[in-house]
N, C-alpha and C positions, 0 to 999 in steps of 0.2 A: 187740740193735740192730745188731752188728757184723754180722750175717748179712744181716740188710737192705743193708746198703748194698754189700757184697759180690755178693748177689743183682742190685743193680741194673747192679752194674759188667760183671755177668756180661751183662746184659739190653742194655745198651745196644750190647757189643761184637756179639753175635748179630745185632744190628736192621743194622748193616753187612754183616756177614761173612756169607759163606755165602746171602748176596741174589745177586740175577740182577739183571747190567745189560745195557742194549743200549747197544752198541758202534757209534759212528757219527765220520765224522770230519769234519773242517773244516780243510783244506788239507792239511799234511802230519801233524798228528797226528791222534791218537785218541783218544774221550772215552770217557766211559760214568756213564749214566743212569739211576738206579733203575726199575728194568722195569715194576711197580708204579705207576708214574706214567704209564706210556705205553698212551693210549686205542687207538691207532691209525696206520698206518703210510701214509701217502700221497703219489702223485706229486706233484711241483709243479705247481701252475696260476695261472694268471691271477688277482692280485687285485685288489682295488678299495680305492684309497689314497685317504687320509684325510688333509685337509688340516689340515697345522701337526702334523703328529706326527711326533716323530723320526727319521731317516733308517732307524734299526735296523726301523721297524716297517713292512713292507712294504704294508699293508693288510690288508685283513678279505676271510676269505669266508663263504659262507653254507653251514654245513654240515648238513643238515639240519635247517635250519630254527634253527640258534644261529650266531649271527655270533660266527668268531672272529678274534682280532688274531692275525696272522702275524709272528714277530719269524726277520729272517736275524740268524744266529749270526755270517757272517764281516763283516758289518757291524758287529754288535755289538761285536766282540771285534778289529777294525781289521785285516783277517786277509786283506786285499788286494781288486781289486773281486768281485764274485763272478758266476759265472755259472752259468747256469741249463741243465741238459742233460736227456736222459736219465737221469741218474742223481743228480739233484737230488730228494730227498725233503723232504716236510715229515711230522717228529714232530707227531702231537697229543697233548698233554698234559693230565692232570686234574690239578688241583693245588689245592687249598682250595676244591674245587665250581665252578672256575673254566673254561673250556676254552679254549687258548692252543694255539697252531702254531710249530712251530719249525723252520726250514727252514738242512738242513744237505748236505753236500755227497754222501754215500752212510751207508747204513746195512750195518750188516756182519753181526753176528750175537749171539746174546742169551749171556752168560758167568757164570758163577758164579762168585766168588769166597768164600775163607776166608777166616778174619781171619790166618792168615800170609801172602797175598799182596796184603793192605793196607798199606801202608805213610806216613805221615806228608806230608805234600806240603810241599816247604823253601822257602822265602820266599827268593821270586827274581821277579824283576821279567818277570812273563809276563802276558801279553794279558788272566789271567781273574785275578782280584782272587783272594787266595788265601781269604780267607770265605768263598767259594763253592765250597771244594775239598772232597771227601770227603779226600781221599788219591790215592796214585796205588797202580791193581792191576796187578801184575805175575804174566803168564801165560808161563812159558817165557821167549822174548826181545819177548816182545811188551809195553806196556804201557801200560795207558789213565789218562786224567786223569778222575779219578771226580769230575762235579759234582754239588754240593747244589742239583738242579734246583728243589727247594721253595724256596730262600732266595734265588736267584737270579730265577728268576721275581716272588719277592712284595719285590725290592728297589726301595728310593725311585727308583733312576734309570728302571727299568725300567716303573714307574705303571701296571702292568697289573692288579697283582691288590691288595686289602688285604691290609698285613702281618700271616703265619701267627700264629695264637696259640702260642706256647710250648710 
């Protein structure tokens, strides 16, 4: 029995470490995103707002042919007004069969991390509720706030997706 649960401690730390995130930011930091979750990479455009839903969800568009709800992150996460350039992307994201846009301020590049440049994320009074924190990955001097985009997306404030099974 001790091998089992040793095997799972082992299985869980893998399921982090040594993944590929993409690296996107929102004002002056930097996140990262299980790569795995990300359908697609797109300019921002024009969408079409949906009356009486929260300021974060910018509306829906039509992406072939599946409307999806557009959430901006610097809205979400109070991260000043935001604005919309050239280098304004929207993430699309699959997440529980669901398809969700997440529009962030540039996207940088896709990174591997081990589990020794994972690190614990410390409970400090920052924009993104720390439930939603992988950790933080430290690359050289660089280092990104790793989000649980699955738990994030399927949270009650966010009423986009039903909550992930377990």
């Amino acid at each position: 029995m001790q091998n089992n649960v040793t095997a799972l401690a082992d299985h869980s730390d893998r399921d982090i470490a040594g993944r590929e995130f993409l690296a996107f930011t929102l004002g002056k930091e930097e996140y990262g995103i299980d790569i795995l979750k990300v359908q697609e990479i797109r300019g921002y455009e024009t969408v079409t707002r949906i009356a009486n839903s929260p300021d974060f969800i910018k509306g829906v568009v039509n992406l072939r042919g599946i409307i999806v709800p557009i959430v901006d992150m610097r809205i979400k996460f109070n991260l000043g007004e935001p604005t919309y350039d050239q280098f304004t992307v929207v993430i699309i994201l699959n997440i529980g069969g669901r398809v969700v846009g997440m529009v962030v301020d540039s996207v940088s590049d896709v990174t591997t991390l081990l589990p020794e440049q994972i690190k614990p994320a410390p409970e400090m009074g920052t924009a993104l509720n720390t439930d939603y924190l992988i950790g933080l990955g430290t690359i050289e001097q660089r280092m990104l706030i790793l989000v649980n985009i699955d738990q994030l997306m399927s949270s009650a404030e966010m009423g986009l997706i039903e909550a992930l099974a377990a």
